[in-house]
Backbone bond lengths (Angstrom), bond angles and torsions (degrees), N, CA, C in turn:
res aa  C-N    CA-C-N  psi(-1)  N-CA   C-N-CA  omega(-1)  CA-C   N-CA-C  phi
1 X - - - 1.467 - - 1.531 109.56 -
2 X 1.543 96.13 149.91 1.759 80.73 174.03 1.349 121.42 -109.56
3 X 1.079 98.84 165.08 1.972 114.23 -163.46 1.518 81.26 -64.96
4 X 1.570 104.14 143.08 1.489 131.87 -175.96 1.574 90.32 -101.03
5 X 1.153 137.73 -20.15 1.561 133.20 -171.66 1.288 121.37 -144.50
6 X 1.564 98.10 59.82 1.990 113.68 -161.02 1.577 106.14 -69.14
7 X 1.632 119.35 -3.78 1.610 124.42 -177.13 1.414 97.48 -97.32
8 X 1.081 128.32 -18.95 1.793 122.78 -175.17 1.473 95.21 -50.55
9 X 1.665 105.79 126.00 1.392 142.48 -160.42 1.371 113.96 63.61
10 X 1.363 116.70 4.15 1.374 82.40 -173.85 1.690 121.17 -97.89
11 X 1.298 105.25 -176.39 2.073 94.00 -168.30 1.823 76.26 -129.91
12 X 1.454 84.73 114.85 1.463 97.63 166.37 2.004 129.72 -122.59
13 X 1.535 95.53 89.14 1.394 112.49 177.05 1.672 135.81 -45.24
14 X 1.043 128.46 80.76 1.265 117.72 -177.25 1.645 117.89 -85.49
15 X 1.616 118.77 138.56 1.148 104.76 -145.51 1.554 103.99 -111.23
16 X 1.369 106.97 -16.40 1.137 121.27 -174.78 2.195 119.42 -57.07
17 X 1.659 113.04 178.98 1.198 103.65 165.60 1.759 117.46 -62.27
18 X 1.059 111.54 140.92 1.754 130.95 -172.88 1.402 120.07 -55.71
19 X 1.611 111.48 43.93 1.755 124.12 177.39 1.378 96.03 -109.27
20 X 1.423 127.13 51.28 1.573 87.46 179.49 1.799 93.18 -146.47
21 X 1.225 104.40 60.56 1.478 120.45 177.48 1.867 116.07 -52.69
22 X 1.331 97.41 -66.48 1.360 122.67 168.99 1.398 115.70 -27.73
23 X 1.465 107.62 -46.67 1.826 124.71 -175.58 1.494 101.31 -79.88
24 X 1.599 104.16 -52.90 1.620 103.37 -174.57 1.790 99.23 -51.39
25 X 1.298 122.64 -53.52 1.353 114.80 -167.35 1.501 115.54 -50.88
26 X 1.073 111.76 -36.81 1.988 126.48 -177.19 1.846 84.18 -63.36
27 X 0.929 89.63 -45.96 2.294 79.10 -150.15 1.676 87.54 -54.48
28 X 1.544 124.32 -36.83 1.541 119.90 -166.79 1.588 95.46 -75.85
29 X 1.554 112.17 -56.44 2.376 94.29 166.62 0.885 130.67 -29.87
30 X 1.691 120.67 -35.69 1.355 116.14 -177.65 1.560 111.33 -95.70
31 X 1.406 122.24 10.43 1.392 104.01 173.44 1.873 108.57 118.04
32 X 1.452 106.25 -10.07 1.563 102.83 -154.37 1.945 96.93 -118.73
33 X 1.616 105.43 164.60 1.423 101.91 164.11 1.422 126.49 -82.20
34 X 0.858 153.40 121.38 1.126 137.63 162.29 1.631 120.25 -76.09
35 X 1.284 118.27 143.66 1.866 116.27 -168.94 1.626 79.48 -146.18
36 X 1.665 106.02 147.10 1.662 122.57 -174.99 1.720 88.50 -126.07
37 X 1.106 111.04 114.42 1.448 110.59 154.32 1.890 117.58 -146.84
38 X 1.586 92.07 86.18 1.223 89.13 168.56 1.485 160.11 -75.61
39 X 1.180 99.31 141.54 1.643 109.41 -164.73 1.769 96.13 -71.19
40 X 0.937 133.97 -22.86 1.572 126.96 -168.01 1.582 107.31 -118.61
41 X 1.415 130.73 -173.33 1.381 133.52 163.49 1.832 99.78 -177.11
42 X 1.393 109.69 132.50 1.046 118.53 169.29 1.533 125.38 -92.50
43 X 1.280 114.76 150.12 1.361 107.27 -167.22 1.944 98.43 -132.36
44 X 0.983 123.84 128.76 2.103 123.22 172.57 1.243 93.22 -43.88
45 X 1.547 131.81 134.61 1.261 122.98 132.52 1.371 130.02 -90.63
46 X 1.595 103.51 117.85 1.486 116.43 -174.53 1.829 120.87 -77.36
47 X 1.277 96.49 160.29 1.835 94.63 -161.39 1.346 100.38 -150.34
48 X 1.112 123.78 143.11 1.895 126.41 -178.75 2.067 93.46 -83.42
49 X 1.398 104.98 -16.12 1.557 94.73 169.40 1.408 123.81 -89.95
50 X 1.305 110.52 22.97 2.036 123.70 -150.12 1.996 77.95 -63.85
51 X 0.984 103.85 -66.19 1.336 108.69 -154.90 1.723 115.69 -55.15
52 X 1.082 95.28 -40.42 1.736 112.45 170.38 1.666 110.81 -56.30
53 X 1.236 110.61 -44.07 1.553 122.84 -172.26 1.825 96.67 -87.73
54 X 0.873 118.46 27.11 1.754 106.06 -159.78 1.624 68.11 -131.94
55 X 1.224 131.61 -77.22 1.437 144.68 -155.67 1.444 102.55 -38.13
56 X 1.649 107.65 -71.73 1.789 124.43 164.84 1.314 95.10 -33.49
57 X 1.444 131.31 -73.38 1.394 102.87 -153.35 1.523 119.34 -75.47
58 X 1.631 122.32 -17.14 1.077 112.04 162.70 1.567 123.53 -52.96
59 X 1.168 121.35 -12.77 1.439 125.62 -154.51 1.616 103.15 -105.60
60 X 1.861 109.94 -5.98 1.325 109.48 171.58 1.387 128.86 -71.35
61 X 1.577 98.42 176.60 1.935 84.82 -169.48 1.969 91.51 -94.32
62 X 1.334 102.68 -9.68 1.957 97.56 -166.25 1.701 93.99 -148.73
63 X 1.324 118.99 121.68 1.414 128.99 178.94 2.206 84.14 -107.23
64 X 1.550 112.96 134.86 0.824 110.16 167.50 1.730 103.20 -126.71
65 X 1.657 98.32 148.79 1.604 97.25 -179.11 1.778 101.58 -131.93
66 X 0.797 116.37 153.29 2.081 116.93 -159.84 1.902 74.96 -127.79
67 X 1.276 141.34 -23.14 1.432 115.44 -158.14 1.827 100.16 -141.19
68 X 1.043 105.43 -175.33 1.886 128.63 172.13 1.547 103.02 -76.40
69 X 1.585 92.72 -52.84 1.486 108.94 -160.57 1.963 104.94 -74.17
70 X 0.763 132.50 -28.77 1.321 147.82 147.23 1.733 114.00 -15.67
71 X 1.373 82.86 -82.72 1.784 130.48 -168.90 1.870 85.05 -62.91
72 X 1.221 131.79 -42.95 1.341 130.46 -165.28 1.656 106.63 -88.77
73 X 1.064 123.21 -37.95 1.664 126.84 -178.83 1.818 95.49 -79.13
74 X 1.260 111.24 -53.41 2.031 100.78 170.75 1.461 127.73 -46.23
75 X 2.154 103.28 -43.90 1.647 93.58 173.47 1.687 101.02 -74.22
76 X 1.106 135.33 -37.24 2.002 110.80 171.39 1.473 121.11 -65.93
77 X 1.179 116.11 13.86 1.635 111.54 169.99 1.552 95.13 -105.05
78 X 1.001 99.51 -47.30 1.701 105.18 177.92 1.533 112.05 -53.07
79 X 1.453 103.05 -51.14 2.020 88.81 178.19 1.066 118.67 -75.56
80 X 1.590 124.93 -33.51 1.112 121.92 171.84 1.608 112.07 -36.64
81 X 1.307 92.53 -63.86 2.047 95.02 -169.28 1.023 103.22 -84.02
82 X 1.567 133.13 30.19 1.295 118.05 152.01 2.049 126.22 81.31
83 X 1.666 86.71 20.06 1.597 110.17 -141.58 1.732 74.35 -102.46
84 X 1.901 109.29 147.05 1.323 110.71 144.68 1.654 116.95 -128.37
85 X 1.751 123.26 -167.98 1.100 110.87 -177.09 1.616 115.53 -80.97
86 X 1.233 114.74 -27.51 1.436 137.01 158.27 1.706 119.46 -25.38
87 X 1.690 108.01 -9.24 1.264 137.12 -170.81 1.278 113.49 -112.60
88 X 1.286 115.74 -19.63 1.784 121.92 163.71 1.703 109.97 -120.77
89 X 2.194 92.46 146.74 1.403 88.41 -161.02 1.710 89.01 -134.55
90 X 1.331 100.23 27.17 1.409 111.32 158.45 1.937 123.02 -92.44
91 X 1.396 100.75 -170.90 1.525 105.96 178.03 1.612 106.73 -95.60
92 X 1.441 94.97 174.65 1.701 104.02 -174.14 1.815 94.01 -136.57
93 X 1.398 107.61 141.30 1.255 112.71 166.36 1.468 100.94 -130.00
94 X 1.674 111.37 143.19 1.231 133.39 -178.34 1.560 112.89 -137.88
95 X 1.843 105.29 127.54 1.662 112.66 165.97 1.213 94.45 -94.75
96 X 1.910 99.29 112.94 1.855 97.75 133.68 2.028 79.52 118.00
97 X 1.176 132.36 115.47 1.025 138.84 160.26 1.857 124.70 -20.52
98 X 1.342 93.41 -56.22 1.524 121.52 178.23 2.156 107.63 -49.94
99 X 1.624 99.92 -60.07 1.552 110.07 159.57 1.817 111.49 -43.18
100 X 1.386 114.04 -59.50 1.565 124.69 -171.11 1.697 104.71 -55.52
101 X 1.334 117.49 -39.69 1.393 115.78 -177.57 1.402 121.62 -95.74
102 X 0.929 93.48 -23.61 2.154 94.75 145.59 1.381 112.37 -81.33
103 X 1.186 149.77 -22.02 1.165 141.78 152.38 1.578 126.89 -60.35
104 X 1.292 108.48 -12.02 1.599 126.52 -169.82 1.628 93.08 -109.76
105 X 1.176 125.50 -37.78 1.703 117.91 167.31 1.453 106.34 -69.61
106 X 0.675 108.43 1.16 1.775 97.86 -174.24 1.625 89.85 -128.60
107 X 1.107 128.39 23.49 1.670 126.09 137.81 1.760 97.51 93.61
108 X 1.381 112.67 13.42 1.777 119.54 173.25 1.276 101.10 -102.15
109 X 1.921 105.34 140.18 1.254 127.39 167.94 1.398 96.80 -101.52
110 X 1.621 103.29 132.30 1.634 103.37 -172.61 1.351 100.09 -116.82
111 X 1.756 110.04 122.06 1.428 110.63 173.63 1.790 134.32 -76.72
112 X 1.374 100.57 -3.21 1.172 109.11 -156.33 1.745 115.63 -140.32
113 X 1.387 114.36 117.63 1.487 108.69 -162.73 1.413 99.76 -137.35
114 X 1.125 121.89 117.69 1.777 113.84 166.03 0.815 131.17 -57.08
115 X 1.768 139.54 140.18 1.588 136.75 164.53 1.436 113.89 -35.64
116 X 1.353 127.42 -51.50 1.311 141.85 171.29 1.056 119.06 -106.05
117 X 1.379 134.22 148.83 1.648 131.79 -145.59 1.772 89.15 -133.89
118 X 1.815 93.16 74.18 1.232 115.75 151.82 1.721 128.48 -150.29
119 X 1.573 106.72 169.82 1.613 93.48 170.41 1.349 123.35 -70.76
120 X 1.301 124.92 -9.56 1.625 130.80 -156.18 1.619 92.47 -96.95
121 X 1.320 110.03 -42.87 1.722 96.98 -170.38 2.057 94.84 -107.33
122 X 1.213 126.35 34.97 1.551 140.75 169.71 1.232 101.32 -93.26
123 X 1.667 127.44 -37.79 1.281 142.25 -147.25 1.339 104.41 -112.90
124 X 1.562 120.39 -5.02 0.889 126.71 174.13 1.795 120.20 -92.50
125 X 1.404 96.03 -46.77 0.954 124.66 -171.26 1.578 136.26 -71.46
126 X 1.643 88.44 -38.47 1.560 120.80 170.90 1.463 108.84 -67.16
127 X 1.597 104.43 97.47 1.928 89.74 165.14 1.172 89.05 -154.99
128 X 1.390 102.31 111.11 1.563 134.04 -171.47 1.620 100.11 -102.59
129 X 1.615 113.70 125.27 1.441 126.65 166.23 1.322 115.76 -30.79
130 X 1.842 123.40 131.85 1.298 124.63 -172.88 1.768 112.47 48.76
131 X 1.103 99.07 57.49 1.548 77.28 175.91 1.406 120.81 -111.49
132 X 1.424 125.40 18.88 1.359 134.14 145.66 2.050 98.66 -44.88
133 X 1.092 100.50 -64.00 1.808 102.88 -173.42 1.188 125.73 -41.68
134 X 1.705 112.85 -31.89 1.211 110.78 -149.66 1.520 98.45 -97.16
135 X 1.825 81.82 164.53 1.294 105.35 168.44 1.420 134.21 -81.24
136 X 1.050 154.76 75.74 1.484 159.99 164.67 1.251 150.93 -10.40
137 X 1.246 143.68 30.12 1.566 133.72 -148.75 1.263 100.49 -85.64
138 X 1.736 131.16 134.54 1.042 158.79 -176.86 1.594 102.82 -124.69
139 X 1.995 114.45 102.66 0.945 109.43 167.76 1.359 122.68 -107.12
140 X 1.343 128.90 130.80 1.271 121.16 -157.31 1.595 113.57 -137.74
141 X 1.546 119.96 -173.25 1.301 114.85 -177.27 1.364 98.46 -118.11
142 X 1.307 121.61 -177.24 1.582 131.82 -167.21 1.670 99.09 -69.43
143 X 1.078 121.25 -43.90 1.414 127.42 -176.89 1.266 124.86 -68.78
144 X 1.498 110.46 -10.70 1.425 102.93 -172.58 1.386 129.17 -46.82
145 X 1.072 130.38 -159.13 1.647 135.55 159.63 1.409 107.46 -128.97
146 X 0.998 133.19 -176.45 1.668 142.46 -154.38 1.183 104.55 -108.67
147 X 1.249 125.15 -22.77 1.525 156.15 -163.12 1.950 109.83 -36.37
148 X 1.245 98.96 -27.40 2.031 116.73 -168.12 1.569 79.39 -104.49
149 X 1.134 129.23 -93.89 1.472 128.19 -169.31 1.481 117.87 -32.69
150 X 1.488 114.34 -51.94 1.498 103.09 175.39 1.660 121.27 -88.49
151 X 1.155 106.10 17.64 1.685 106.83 -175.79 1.285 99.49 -126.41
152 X 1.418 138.25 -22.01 1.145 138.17 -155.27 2.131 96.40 -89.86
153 X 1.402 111.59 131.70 1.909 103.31 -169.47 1.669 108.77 -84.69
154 X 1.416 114.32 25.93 1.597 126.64 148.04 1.027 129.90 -145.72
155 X 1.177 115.69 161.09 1.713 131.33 156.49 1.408 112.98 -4.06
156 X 1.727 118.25 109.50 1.283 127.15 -174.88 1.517 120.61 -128.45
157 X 1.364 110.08 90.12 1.828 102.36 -173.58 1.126 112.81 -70.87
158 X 0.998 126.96 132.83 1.919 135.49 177.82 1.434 111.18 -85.80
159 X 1.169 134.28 127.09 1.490 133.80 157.70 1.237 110.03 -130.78
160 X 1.490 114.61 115.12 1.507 136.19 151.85 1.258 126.85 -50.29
161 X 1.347 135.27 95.32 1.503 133.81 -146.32 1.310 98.13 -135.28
162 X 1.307 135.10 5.17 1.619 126.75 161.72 1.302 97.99 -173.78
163 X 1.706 120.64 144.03 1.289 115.79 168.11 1.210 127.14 -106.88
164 X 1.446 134.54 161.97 1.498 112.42 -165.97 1.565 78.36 -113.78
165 X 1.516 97.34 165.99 2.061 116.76 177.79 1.607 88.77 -163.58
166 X 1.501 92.88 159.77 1.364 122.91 -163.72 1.349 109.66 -75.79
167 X 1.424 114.86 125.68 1.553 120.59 174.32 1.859 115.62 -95.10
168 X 1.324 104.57 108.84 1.506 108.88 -165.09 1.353 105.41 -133.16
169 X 1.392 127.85 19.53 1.522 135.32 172.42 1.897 92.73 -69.69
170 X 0.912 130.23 -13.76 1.629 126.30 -131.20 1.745 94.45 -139.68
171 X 1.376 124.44 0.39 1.467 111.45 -163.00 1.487 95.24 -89.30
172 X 1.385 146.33 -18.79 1.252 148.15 -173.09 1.838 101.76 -65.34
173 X 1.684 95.67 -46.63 1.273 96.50 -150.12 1.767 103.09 -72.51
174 X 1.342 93.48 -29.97 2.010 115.29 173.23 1.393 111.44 -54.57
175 X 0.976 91.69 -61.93 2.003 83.95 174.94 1.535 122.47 -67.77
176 X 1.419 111.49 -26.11 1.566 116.76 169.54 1.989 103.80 -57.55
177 X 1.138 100.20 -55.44 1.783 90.98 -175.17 1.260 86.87 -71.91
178 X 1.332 171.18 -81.49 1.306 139.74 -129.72 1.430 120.47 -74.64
179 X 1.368 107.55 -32.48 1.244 104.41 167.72 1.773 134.15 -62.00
180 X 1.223 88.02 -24.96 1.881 97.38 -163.62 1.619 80.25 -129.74
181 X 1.000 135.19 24.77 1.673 106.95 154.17 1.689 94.59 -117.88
182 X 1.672 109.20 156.91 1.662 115.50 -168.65 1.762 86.46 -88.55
183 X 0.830 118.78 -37.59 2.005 109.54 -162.22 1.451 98.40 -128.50
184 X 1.650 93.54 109.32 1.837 94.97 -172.22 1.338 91.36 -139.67
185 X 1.232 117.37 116.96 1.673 120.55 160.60 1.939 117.17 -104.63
186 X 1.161 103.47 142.70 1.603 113.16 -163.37 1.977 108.66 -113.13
187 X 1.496 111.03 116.97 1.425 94.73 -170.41 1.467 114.75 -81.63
188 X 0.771 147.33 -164.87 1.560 153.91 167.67 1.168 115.83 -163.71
189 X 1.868 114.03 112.15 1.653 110.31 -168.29 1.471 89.48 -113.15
190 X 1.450 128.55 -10.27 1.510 117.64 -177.48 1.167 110.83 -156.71
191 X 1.896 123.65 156.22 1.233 130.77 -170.51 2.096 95.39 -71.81
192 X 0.932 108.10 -31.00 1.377 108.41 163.55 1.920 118.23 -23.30
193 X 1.462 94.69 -90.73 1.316 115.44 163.96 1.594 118.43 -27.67
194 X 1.645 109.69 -63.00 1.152 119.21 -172.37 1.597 107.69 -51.92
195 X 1.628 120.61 -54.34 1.565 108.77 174.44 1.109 114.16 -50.01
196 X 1.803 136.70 -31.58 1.508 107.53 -170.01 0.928 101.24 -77.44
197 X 1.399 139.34 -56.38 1.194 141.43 176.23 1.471 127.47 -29.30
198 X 1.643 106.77 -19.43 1.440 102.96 -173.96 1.680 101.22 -108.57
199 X 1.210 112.11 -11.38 1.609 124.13 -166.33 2.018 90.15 -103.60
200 X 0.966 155.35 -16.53 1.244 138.20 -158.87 1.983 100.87 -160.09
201 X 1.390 117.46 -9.43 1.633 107.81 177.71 1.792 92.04 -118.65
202 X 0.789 122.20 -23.88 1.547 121.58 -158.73 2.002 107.86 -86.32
203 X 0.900 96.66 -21.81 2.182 110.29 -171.00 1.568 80.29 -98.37
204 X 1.517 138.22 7.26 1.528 124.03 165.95 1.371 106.47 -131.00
205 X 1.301 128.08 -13.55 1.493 126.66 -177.90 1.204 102.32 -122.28
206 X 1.264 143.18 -70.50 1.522 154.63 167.46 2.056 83.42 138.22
207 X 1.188 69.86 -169.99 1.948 94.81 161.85 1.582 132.98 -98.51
208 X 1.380 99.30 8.59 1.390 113.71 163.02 1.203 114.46 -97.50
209 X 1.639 105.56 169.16 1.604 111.90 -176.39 0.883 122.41 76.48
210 X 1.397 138.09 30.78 1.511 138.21 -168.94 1.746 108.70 173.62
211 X 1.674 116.33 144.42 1.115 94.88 -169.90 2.108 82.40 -97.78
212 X 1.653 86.78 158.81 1.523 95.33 174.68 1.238 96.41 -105.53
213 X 1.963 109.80 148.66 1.547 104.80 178.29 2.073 88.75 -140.50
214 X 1.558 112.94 155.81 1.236 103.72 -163.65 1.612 83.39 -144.77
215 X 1.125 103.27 143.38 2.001 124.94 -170.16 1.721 94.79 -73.48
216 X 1.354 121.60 -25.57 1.477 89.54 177.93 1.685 104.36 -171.46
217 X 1.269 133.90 -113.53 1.566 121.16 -178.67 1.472 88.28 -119.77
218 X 1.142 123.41 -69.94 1.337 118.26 -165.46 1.584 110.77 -44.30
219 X 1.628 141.26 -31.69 1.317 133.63 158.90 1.767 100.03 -57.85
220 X 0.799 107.74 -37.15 1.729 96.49 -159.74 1.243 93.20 -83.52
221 X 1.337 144.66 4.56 1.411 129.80 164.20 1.505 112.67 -77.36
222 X 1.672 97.71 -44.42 1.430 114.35 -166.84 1.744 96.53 -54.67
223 X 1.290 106.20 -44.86 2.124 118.56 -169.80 1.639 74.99 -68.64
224 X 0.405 170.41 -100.38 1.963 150.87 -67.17 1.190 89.76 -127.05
225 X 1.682 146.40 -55.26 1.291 118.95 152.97 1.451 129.04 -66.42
226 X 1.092 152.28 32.48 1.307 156.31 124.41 1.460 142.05 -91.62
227 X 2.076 99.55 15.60 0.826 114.97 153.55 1.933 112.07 110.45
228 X 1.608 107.03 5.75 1.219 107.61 -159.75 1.464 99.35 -104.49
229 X 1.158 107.82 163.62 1.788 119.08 163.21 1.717 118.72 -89.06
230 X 1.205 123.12 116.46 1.680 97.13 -164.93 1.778 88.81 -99.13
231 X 1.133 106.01 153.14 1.650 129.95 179.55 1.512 110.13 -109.63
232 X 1.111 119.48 -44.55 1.352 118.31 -176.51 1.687 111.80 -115.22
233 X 1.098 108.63 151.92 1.994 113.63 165.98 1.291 102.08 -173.23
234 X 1.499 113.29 106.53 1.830 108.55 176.45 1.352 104.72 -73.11
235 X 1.338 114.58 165.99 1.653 132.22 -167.43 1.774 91.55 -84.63
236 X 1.252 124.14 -22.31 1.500 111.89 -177.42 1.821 96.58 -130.89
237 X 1.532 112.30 116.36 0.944 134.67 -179.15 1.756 132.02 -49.27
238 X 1.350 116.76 18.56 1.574 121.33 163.62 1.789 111.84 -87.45
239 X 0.992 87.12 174.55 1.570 112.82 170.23 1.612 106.55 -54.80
240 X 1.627 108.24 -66.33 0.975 99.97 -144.96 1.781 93.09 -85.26
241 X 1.174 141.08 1.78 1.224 133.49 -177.30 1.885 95.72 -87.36
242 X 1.192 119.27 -41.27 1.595 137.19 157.10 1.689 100.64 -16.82
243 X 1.316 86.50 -55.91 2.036 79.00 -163.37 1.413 112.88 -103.41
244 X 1.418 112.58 -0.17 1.832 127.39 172.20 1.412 82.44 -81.96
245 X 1.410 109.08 -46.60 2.248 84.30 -172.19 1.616 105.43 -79.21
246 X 1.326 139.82 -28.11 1.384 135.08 179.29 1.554 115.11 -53.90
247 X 1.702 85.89 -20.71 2.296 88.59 -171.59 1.326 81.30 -89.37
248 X 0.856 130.05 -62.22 1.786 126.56 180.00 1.444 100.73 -18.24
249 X 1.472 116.08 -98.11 1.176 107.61 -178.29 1.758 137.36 -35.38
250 X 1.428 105.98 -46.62 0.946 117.19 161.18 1.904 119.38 -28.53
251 X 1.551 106.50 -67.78 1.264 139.36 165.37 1.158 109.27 -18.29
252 X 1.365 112.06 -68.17 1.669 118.26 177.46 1.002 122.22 -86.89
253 X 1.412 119.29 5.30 1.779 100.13 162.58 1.646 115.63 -99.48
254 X 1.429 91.26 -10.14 1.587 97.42 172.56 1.421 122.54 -86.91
């Protein structure tokens, strides 16, 4: 039979920005702690053109969003100016379920969802009727990659709508639980994360002693070139499928 509580003892770190309640609650179902100390933090980037760039993109035929954090800096440009969704009579595309249902609180029907909840197979996937014609809005974070704009076979406006920067108030306290706890698993939702972690926790812990687990391929590239072994990767790219496969594993070694 299998263990109903395959996380009992374990200390499970998620490193990412602090949305991931839902997951923390699963890691405590299965038996385990969950601790949030993130390596990143996003911030809106504000613009004296917010309102000008808000108008244009209402006026597109496809607003696309790849994140939460995206979808969260657009609804504060939107309240700010007094803006609702009731104001666009175009489509919405969203990576990753989690993006689509923050887009649906904020009053968007999203037509468009990838098999895999990334930009590499979004760009694949996305081939929207006439789309030489169309119009495009690409909202993104400071980090993105070019990857939608230069792969996508039209016209792609980019807007930078929050930037992410490094969260390092917290790296003392990160390496203290990995070091001195016996069963410590570490999440990884972005190649973001993964550099601080590999530039400021890793030259004091190494990459041993802990299982590493990564939200999807593109993190696990970033871990595998920076030197890590990845242990975990669920077949569907959230959080909380992340730590349904970590008890899995977990599961069977116990």
């Amino acid at each position: 039979m299998r263990n109903a509580l395959p996380l009992t003892g374990e200390t499970v770190i998620f490193t990412g920005t602090p949305k991931a309640k839902e997951a923390a609650e699963l890691v405590k179902e299965y038996g385990g702690t969950p601790i949030s100390i993130p390596l990143i933090e996003v911030e809106e980037m504000k613009d004296k053109k917010d309102l000008q760039k808000l108008e244009e993109a209402l006026q597109a035929d496809w607003l696309i969003f790849t994140s939460q954090s995206a979808v969260g800096a657009f609804r504060s440009k939107m309240e700010r100016h007094r803006l609702t969704a009731d104001s666009y009579a175009g489509k919405v595309a969203a990576v990753g379920t989690r993006t689509a249902a923050a887009l649906d609180q904020l009053g968007f029907t999203v037509s468009f969802i990838p098999t895999v909840f990334s930009a590499d197979v979004f760009v694949q996937q996305f081939k929207p009727k006439e789309s030489e014609q169309l119009r495009v809005v690409f909202l993104k974070g400071s980090l993105a990659g070019n990857l939608i704009r230069e792969e996508l076979p039209f016209h792609v406006t980019e807007w930078t709508v929050y930037e992410t920067k490094s969260a390092t108030s917290s790296i003392d306290k990160l390496c203290k639980q990995i070091m001195q706890k016996n069963q410590v698993s570490v999440l990884f939702a972005s190649p973001s994360a993964v550099e601080v972690f590999a530039s400021r926790v890793v030259p004091k812990t190494t990459w041993n002693g802990f299982t590493v687990c990564a939200i999807g391929h593109v993190t696990e590239r970033a871990l595998l070139k920076a030197g890590a072994r990845v242990h975990v990767k669920p077949e569907t790219y959230t959080l909380t499928e992340l730590v349904h496969a970590l008890a899995k594993r977990k599961g069977d070694f116990k």
